[in-house]
N, C-alpha and C positions, 0 to 999 in steps of 0.2 A: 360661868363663862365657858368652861372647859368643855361643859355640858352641849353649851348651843355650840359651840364649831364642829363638836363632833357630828350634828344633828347636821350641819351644813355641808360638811363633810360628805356624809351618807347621802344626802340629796344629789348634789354631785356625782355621786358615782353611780347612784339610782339613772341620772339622765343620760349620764355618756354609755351604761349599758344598755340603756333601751334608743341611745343612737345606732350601737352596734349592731342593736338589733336586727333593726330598721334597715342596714345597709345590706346585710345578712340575706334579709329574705330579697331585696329587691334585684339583688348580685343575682341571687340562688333562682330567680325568675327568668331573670335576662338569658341565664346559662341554661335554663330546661326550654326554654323558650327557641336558643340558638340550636339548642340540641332535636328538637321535632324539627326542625328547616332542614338540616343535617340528615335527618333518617328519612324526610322526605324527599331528598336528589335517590333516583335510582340508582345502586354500584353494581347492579346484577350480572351485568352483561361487562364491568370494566375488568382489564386483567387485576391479578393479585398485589402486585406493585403500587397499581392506581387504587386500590382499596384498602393500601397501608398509609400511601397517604394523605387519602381524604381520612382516615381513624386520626392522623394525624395531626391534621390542620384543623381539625373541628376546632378549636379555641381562634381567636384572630390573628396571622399574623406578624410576628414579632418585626416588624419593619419600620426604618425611620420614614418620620411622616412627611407625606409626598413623594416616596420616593415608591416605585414602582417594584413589582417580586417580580426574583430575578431570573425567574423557569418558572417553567407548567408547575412545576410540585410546588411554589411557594404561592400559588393563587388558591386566595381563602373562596371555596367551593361553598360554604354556608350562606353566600349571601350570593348567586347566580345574578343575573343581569334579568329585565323584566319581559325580553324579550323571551329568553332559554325559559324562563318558566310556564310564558303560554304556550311555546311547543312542547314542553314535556306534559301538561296540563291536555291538549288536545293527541296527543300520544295516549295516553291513560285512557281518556273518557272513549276512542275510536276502540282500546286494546279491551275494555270490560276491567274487572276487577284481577282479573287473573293474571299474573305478575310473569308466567312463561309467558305468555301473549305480548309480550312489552319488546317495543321497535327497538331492534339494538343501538346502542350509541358505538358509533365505531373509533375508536380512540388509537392512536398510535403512538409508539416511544419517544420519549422525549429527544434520543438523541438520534431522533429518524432525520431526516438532513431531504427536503424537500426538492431545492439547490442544485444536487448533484444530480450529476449526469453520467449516462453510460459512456466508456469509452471507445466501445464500438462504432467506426466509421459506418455513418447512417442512421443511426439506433435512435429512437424517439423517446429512449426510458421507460416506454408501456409495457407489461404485460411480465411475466416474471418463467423461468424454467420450470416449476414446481406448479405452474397452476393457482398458487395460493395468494400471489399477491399481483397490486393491479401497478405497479411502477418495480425498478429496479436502476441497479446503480452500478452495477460490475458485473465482468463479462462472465462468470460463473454461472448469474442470473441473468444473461442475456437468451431470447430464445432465437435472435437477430445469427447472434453468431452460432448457436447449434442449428443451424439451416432451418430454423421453424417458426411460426405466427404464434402470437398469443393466442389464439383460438386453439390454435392445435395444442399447445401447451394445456389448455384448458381441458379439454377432450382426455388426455392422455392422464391430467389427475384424476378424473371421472374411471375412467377405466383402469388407474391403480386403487384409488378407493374401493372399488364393486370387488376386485380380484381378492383387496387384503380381508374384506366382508366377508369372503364366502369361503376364506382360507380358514380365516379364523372360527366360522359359523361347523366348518367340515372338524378342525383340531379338537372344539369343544363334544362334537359328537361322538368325535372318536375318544376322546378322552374320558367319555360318561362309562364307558364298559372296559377302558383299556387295562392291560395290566403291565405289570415292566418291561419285559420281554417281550411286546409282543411284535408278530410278525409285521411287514407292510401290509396295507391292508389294498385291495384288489383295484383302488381309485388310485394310488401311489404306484403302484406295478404298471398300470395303463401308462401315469405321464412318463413315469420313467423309460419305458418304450418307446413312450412317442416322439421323447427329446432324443432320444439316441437314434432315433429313425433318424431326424431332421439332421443331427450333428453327423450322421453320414450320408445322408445327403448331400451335406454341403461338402463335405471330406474327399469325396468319389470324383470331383470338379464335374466340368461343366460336360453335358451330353454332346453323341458327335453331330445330332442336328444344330445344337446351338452354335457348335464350334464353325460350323460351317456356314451357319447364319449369319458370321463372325461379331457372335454376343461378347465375346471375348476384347476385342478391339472396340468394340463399342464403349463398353465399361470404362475401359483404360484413357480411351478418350476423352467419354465423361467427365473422370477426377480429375484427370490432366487441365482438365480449359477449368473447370472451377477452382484448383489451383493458381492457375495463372491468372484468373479473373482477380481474387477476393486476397490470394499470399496467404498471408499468417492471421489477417483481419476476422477470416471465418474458419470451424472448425473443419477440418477435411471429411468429405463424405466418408459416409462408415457402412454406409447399403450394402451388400454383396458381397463384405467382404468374409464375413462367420455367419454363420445360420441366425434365422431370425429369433432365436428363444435367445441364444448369446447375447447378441445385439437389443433386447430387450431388456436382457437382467444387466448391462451395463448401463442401459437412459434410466433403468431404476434408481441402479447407484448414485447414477450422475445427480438425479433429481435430488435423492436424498442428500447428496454432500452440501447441494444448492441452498437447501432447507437449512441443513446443521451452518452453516458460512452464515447464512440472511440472519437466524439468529444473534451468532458473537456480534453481527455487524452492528442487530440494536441493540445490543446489549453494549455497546459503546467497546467491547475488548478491541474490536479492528473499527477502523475510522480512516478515509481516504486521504494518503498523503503523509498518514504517520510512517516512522521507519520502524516496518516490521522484523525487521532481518537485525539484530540486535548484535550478534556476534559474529564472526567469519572463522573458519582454521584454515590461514594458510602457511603452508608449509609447517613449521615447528614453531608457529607463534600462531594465539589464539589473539584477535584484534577485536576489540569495541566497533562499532562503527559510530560515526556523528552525522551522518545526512542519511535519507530516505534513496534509493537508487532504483531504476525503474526495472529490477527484474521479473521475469514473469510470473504471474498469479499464482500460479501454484508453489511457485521458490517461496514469494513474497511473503506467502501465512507461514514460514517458516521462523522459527527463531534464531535459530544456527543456519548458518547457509556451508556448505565443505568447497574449498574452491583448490583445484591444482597448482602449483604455485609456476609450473611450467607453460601448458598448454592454456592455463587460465580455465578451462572447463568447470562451472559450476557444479554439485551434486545435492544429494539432501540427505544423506547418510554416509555416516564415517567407514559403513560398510563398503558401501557404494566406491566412495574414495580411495579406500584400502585395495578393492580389486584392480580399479582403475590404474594407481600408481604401478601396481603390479606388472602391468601392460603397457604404458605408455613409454614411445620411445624419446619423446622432447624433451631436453635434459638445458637447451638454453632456445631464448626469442627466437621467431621466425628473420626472415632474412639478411642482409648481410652486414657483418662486426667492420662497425669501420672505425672505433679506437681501442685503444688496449694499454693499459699500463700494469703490472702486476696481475691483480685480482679481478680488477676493475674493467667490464667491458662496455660497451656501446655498439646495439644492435640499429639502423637502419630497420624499420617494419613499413612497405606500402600498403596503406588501408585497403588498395584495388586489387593484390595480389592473397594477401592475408584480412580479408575481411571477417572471417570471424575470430581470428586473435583480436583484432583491433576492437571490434564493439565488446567483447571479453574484457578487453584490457577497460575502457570506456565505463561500462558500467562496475566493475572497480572501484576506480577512480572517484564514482562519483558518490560512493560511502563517505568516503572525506574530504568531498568539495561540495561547496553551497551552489555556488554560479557555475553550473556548466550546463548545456542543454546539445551536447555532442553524443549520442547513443549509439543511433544505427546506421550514417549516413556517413561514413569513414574512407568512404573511396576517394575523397578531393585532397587526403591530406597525408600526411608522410607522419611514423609515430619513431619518435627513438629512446629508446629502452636501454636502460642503465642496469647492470648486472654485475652481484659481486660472485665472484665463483671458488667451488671448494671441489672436494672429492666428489660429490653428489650431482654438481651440476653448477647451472648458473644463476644466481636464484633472485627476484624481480627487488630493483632498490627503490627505482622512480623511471618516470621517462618523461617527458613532453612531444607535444605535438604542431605542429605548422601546417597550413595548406601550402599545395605545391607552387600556386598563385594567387598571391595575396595582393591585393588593389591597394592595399592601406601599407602595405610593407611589412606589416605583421610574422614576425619572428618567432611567435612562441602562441600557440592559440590554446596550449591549456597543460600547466604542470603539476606534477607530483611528486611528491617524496614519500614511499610506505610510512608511516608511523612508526615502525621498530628502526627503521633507520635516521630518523630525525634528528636533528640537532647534532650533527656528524659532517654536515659539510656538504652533504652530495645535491641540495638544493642548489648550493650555488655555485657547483662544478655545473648542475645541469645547465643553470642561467649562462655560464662561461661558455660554455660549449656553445649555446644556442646563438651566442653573440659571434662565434667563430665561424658559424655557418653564413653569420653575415656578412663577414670579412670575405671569406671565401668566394660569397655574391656579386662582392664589391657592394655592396650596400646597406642604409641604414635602419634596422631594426627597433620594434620595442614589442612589449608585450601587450595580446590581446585585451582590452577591459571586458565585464570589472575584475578587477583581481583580490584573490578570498585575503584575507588576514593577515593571512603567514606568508601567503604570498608577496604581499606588498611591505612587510620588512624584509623579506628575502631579497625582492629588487631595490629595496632602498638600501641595504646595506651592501651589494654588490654594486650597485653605482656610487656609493660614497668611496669603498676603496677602489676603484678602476680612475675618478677622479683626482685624488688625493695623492695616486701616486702617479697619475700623470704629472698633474700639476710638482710634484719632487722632482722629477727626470726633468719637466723641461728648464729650457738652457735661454729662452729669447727673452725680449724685454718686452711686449706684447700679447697679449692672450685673447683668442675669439673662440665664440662656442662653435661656431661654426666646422672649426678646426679640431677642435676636441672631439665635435660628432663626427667629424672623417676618419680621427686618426682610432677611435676606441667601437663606432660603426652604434653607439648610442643616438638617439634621438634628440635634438635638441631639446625638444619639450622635457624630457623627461633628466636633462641636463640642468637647467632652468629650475625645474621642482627641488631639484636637490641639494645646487647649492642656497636656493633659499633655505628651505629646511634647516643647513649648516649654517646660514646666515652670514655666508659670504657673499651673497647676492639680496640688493634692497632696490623695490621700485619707491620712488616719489612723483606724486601726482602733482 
C-alpha cells in the first residue's frame, strides 16, 4: 500500500513539473517575442532620457486595468498603434538598410508645455533667440522683444555655428605643433588688431561730417521714439552704441544664456508661475516667501532676491546690497508722516508722485498675498506705510492701500503686515486707522475683496471688538445697524456678517 501512494505521489509531481514546464517556455516565448517588437521601434535619433525609458517599459505596464498611463513615460512603447508602424515600416523601406539614413522622429520633453504662451505684447510664441527651436515661451526666448524675426534669429545661429567650426578647426591645427609657451600666432595678431582698430573706432566718436550731418541727433532720436513706442515691452536698441565686435560677443552671450534658461525650463527645474524667488533679506531678517511675485526675469531665476528695506530697491547680490546701503540716503518711506506715537509712524505715500516706491512696495507685497493683481499701475491710489523706527532708521511694518476715488466706497484696497511683525497687533492698528480715514471722509468704508486668510480674521476680529464694545457704551433702548454703520463708519453688510457669525443675529425664512 505504502508502495502505490508513493508511486502516485511521484506521478504527481511528475505532472505538475512538466506543467511548469510548459508555462516556462510559453512565458519565455511571449517575453523574447515582446522583446524583437521592442528592439524593432527605432531609439536612434531619441534623447538619452527617452532611451532609459523605453529599457524601461520594455515589460507591460504595471497599471490598474482601464485606467489609462499617466505621462509619456508610462506608455508601453512595445506594442505601437498600427498606424505608427506602417509609417516607421515606409521610413525604413524609402531610408535602405542603413540606419544613419533613418527619418528622425522628433520627440520633445515631457514637461515641454505646449499651452504657454510668450508674454511679450504681440508675440505669436514662434521661433526662438538661439536659432534652435521653432516655439518659445519667455521673453529671454523671445526674438519679438530683441527687435528680431525668427529668420534672422535663424541666420545668425547659421553664422555662430560656421564661426565656432572654423575656430575650433584653426585651435585643433594650431595645437597639432604647439608647445606651452608659445607665442600668438600671426591669424591672432591680425584679429587682435582688427578689434582694437574697431574699438577705436568707435571710441574717437562720431566724424565732423557726421556730426554735421547731424547723425548724432538722428540716433538719439531713433532710441527715443522706439522707447516711447514699445517702454519696457522690447529691449532698447543696442546699434551704435559700442563697436560692432562688442555688440556681437554680447548677442553671443545672450543667445547662449537663452540656450542654458530653454534647457532648466525642460528640464522641469523653472516652470511658469512657480515662485522662483524662494527667500528675500530684508533688512536683519532673512523671510521665506509664499506666493510667486511678478519681478522681472532676470531677478526671477534668482533664488535669493536682497531687497533694501528703505528705498525698497531690489538687488541680486548681498554685494550689490552692501555697496548700495553704503550710499543710500532714505532712512524712512517717501512722503508725508501724518501719525506718530512713540516708535510707531505712518507715512502718507501718493503712487503719482512716488511711483517707483509704490510698484517696489507692490511687488513685495505680493510674496505674501495670493489675491492681488496691483503691480505697476499705482498712480490712482494713495499707499500708507506703517514704520517702527530705532537708531537706524524707520524700518517697513505693513501698510495698506486705497484708491483716491473709490465708486464702491472701498477703504482698504490691499493690506499687509511683514511676517516678522505678525501677530503683534499692527494688522489691526492698520484696519483702525483705515477706518479713521473714513471718519475723517464722513463716510462708510469696507475692504476691497477677496480678502487672503489672514486677512479675513484680521477683519473679522477687528469688527467683533469695534461691535461689542459699542454695543457696552451704549445707553438707549433700541438698536439699528444702520446707526452702528454711522457711528463706527463699518459697512452694514459687513455688520450683518458678524453678528451672525457671533450668533447674535438669525434670519427665518
Amino acid at each position: 500500500d505504502d508502495s502505490g501512494d508513493h508511486e502516485k505521489t511521484d506521478s504527481s509531481h511528475s505532472e505538475a513539473n512538466q506543467r511548469n514546464n510548459t508555462r516556462l517556455t510559453r512565458s519565455s516565448l511571449r517575453l523574447s517575442q515582446s522583446s524583437q517588437d521592442v528592439i524593432s521601434v527605432p531609439h536612434l535619433d531619441a534623447p538619452p532620457d527617452v532611451k532609459q525609458a523605453a529599457e524601461r517599459y520594455e515589460s507591460p505596464p504595471r497599471t490598474p486595468t482601464g485606467n489609462a498611463p499617466s505621462s509619456e513615460s508610462d506608455i508601453d512603447i512595445s506594442s505601437p498603434n498600427a498606424s505608427h508602424d506602417e509609417s516607421v515600416t515606409k521610413d525604413q523601406k524609402d531610408s535602405g538598410s542603413d540606419p544613419s539614413h533613418r527619418p528622425k522622429r522628433r520627440r520633445f520633453h515631457e514637461s515641454y508645455n505646449f499651452n504657454m504662451k510668450c508674454p511679450t505684447p504681440g508675440c505669436n510664441s514662434l521661433g526662438h533667440l538661439t536659432g534652435k527651436h521653432e516655439r518659445h515661451f519667455s521673453i529671454s526666448g523671445c526674438p519679438l522683444y530683441h527687435n528680431l524675426s525668427a529668420d534672422e534669429c535663424k541666420v545668425k545661429a547659421i553664422e555662430r555655428e560656421k564661426q565656432e567650426e572654423e575656430r575650433s578647426q584653426g585651435q585643433n591645427e594650431e595645437n597639432r605643433h604647439a608647445t606651452r609657451h608659445q607665442a600668438p600666432t600671426p591669424r591672432q595678431v591680425r584679429y587682435k588688431e582688427k578689434v582694437m582698430e574697431m574699438r577705436k573706432r568707435r571710441d574717437s566718436g562720431l566724424t565732423k561730417d557726421q556730426k554735421e550731418k547731424g547723425v548724432c541727433c538722428r540716433l538719439v532720436r531713433i532710441h527715443s521714439e522706439h522707447r516711447q513706442t514699445h517702454g519696457t515691452t522690447r529691449e532698447p536698441l543696442l546699434e551704435n552704441i559700442t563697436s560692432d565686435y562688442d555688440l556681437e560677443l554680447f548677442r553671443k552671450a545672450q543667445a547662449r544664456a537663452a540656450e542654458d534658461l530653454e534647457k532648466l525650463l525642460l528640464q522641469g527645474q523653472i516652470t511658469e508661475g512657480s515662485n522662483m524667488i524662494k527667500t528675500i533679506l530684508f533688512g536683519r531678517y532673512e523671510l521665506d516667501t509664499w506666493y510667486h511675485s511678478p519681478y522681472p526675469e532676470e531677478y526671477a531665476r534668482l533664488g535669493r532676491l536682497y531687497i533694501c528695506e528703505f528705498c525698497l530697491k531690489y538687488m541680486k547680490s548681498q554685494t550689490i546690497l552692501r555697496r548700495h546701503m553704503a550710499k543710500c540716503v532714505w532712512k524712512h518711506p517717501p512722503g508725508d508722516e501724518v501719525y506718530r506715537k512713540g516708535a510707531i509712524s505712518v507715512f502718507e505715500v501718493d503712487g503719482k508722485k512716488n511711483k517707483i516706491y509704490c510698484q517696489n512696495l507692490c511687488l513685495l507685497a505680493k510674496l505674501f498675498l495670493d489675491h492681488k493683481t496691483l503691480y505697476y499701475d499705482v498712480e490712482p491710489f494713495l499707499f500708507y506705510v506703517m514704520t517702527e523706527a530705532d537708531n537706524t532708521g524707520c524700518h517697513l511694518v505693513g501698510y495698506f492701500s486705497k484708491e483716491k476715488n473709490s465708486f464702491l466706497n472701498y477703504n482698504v484696497s490691499c493690506i499687509l503686515t511683514m511676517p516678522q511683525y505678525m501677530r503683534q497687533g499692527y494688522g489691526k492698528m492698520l484696519i483702525d486707522f483705515s477706518y479713521l480715514l473714513s471718519k475723517v471722509e464722513e463716510k462708510v468704508g469696507s475692504p476691497e475683496r477677496p480678502l487672503s486668510d489672514l486677512g479675513l480674521i484680521s477683519y473679522r476680529s477687528y469688527w467683533k471688538e469695534v461691535l461689542l464694545r459699542y454695543m457696552c457704551n451704549f445707553k438707549g433702548k433700541e438698536i439699528s445697524i444702520k446707526e452702528i454703520s454711522q457711528e463706527t463708519a463699518v459697512n452694514p453688510v459687513d455688520i450683518v456678517s458678524t453678528l451672525q457669525s457671533l450668533q447674535m443675529l438669525k434670519y427665518w425664512k
